[in-house]
C-alpha positions as a Markdown table, in Angstrom:
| # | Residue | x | y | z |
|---|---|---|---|---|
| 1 | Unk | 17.4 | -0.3 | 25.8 |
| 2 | Unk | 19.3 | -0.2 | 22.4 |
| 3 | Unk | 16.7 | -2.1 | 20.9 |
| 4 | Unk | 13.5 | 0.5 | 21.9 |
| 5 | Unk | 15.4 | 3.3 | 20.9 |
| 6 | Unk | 16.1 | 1.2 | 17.1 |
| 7 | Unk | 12.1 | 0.9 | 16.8 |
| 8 | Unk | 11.4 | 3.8 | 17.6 |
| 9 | Unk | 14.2 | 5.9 | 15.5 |
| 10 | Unk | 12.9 | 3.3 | 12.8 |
| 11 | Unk | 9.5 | 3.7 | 12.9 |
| 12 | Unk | 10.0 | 7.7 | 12.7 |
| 13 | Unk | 12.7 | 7.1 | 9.8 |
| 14 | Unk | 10.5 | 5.1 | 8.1 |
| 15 | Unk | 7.6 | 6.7 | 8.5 |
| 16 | Unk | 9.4 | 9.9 | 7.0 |
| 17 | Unk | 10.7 | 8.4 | 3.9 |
| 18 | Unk | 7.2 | 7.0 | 3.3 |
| 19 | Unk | 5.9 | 10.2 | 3.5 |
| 20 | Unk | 8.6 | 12.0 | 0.8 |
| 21 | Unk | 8.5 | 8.4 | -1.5 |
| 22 | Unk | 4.7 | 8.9 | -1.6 |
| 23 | Unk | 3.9 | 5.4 | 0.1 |
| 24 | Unk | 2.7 | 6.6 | 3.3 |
| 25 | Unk | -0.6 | 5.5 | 2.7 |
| 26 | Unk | 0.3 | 1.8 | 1.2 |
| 27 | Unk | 2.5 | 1.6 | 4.7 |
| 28 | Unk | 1.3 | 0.6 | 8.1 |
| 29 | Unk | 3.3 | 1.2 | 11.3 |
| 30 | Unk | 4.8 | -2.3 | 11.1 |
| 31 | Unk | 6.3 | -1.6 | 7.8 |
| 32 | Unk | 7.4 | 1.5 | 8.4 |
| 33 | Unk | 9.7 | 0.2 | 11.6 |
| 34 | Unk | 11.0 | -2.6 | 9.5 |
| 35 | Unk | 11.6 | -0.1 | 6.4 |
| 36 | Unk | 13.4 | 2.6 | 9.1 |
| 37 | Unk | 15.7 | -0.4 | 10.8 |
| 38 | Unk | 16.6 | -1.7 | 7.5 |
| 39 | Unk | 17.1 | 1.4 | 6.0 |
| 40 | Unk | 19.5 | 2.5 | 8.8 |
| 41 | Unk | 21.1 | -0.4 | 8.6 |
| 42 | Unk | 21.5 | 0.4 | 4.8 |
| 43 | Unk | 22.7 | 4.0 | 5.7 |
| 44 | Unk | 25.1 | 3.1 | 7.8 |
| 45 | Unk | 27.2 | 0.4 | 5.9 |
| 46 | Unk | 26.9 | 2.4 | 2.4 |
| 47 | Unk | 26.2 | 6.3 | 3.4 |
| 48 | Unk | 27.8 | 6.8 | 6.3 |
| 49 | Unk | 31.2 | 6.2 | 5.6 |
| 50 | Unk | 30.7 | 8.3 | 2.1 |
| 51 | Unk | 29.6 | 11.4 | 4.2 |
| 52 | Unk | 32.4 | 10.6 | 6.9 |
| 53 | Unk | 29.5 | 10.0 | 9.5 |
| 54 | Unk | 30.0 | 7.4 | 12.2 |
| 55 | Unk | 27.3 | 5.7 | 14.6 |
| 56 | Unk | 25.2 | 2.9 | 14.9 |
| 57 | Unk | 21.5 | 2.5 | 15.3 |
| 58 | Unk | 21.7 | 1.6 | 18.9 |
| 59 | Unk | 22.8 | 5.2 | 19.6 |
| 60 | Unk | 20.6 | 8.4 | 18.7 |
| 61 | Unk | 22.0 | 11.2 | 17.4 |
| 62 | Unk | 21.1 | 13.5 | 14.5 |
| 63 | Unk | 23.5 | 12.4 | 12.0 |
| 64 | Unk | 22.7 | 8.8 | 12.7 |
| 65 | Unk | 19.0 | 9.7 | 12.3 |
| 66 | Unk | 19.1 | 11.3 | 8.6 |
| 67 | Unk | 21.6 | 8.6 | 7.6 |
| 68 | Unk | 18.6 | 6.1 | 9.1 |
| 69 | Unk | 15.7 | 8.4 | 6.3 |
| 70 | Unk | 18.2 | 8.6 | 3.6 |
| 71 | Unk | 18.8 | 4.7 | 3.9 |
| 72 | Unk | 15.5 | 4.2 | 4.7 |
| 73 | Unk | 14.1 | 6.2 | 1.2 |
| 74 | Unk | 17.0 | 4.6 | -0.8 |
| 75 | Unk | 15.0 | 1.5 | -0.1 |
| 76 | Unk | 11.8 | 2.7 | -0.7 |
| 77 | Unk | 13.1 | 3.6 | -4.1 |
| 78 | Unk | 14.7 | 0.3 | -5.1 |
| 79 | Unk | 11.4 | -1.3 | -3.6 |
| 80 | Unk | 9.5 | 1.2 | -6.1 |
| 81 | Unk | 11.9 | -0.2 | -9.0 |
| 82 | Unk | 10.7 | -3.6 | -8.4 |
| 83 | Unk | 7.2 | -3.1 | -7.9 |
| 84 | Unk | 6.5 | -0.8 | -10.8 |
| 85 | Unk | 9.3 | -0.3 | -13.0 |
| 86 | Unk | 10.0 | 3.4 | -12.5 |
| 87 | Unk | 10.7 | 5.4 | -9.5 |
| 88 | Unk | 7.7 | 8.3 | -7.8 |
């Protein structure tokens, strides 16, 4: 059940931060799952333990949920970096 939850918290994550990095419509629903899941995974070995969050992606919760955007845009912009040079 851990999994579903994952693609699902992912694919809202990542849906999100493709909608605030301005990629939303360069993005389908595959690789906003896969940008959400890596980008929680992202959050929650850099971010969380900077903003003294703990969790996991298995578990929802609200803090593990805008640690799972904030990771998830943080890769959007490195991604932006490397495609273009510059960040949106």
């Amino acid at each position: 059940m851990g999994w579903i939850i994952a693609i699902i918290v992912g694919g809202v994550a990542g849906w999100l931060a493709s909608i605030v990095m301005n990629r939303n419509a360069s993005m389908g629903i595959f690789w906003n799952i896969v940008v959400g899941i890596i980008g929680a995974l992202i959050g929650n070995a850099l971010l969380a333990p900077l903003l003294g969050f703990g969790g996991s992606i298995q578990t929802f919760n609200l803090g593990s949920f805008v640690i799972a955007i904030l990771g998830a845009i943080i890769l959007l912009a490195i991604v932006n970096l490397i495609q273009r040079g510059r960040v949106r």
